[in-house]
N, C-alpha and C positions, 0 to 999 in steps of 0.2 A: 887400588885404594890409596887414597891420598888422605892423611891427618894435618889440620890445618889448628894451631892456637896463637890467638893474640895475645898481646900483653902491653903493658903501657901505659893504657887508662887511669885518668884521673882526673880530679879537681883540680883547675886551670884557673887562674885571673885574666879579664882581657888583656890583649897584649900580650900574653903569653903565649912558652911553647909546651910542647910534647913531644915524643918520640915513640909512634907503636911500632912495637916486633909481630911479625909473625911468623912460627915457625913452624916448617914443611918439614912433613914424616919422610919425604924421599927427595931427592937431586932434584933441583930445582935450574937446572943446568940445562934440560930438555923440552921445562913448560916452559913456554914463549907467549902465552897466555894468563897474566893473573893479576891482582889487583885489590884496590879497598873498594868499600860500599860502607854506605852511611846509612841507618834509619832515623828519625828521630819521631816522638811522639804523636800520632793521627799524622806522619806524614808516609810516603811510599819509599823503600828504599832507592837511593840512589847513587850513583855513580862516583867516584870520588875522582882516583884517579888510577890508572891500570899501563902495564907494558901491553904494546900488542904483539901481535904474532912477530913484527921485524925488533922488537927489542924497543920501538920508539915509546917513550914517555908523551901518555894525554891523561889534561886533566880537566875537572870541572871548569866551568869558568869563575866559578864563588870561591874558587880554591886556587885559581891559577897567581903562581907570583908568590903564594904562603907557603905553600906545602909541596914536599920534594917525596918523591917517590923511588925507593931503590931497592936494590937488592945486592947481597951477597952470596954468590954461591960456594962459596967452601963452607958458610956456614948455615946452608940451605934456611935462610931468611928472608923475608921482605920489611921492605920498613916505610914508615911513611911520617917524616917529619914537620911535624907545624908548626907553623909562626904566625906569630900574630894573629893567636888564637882571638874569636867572637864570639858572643853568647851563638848564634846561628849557626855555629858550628857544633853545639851539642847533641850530642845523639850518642846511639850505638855504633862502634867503626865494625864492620866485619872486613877478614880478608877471606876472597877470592883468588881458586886457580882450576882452569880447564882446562881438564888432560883427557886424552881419548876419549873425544864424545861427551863429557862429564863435569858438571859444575860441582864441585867442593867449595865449600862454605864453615869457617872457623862458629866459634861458640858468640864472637862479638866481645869487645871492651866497650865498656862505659867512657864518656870524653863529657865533661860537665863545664863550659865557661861559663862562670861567674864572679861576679865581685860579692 
């Protein structure tokens, strides 16, 4: 079992940044597997940006160049920081991580750009 919570969300101006945490109930030293996902209203969620199995960093391409995606393992965290936040980038963030077999999925932060 894997506990997943984000944190971070909030009310942005364009232009703006953010910083969401998420934080993992176990070592995140072993998933090689995990990442964000965005929903935003009538739309389907999607992909943001995720490590894959080798460790490499991809991202969306509406994201790529904004937003860094990292993590720290001593502090069993992921983070996913953005810049040069846009309205289009409002939605729900969730973080994702697949461990044996298993999609876990956090509760979601709110991310609101507007002026």
């Amino acid at each position: 079992q894997v506990q997943l919570v984000e944190s971070g969300g909030g009310l942005v101006q364009p232009g703006g940044s953010l910083r969401l945490s998420c934080a993992v109930s176990r070592t995140i030293f072993s998933i090689n597997s995990m990442g964000w996902y965005r929903q935003a209203p009538g739309k389907q969620r999607e992909l943001v940006a995720v490590f894959t199995s080798g460790g490499i960093r991809n991202y969306a391409d509406s994201v790529k160049g904004r937003f860094t995606i990292s993590r720290d393992s001593a502090k069993n965290t992921m983070y996913l920081q953005m810049n040069s936040l846009k309205p289009e980038d409002t939605a729900v963030y969730y973080c994702n991580v697949w461990y044996r077999g298993y999609d876990y999925w956090g509760q979601g932060t709110q991310v609101t750009v507007s002026s």
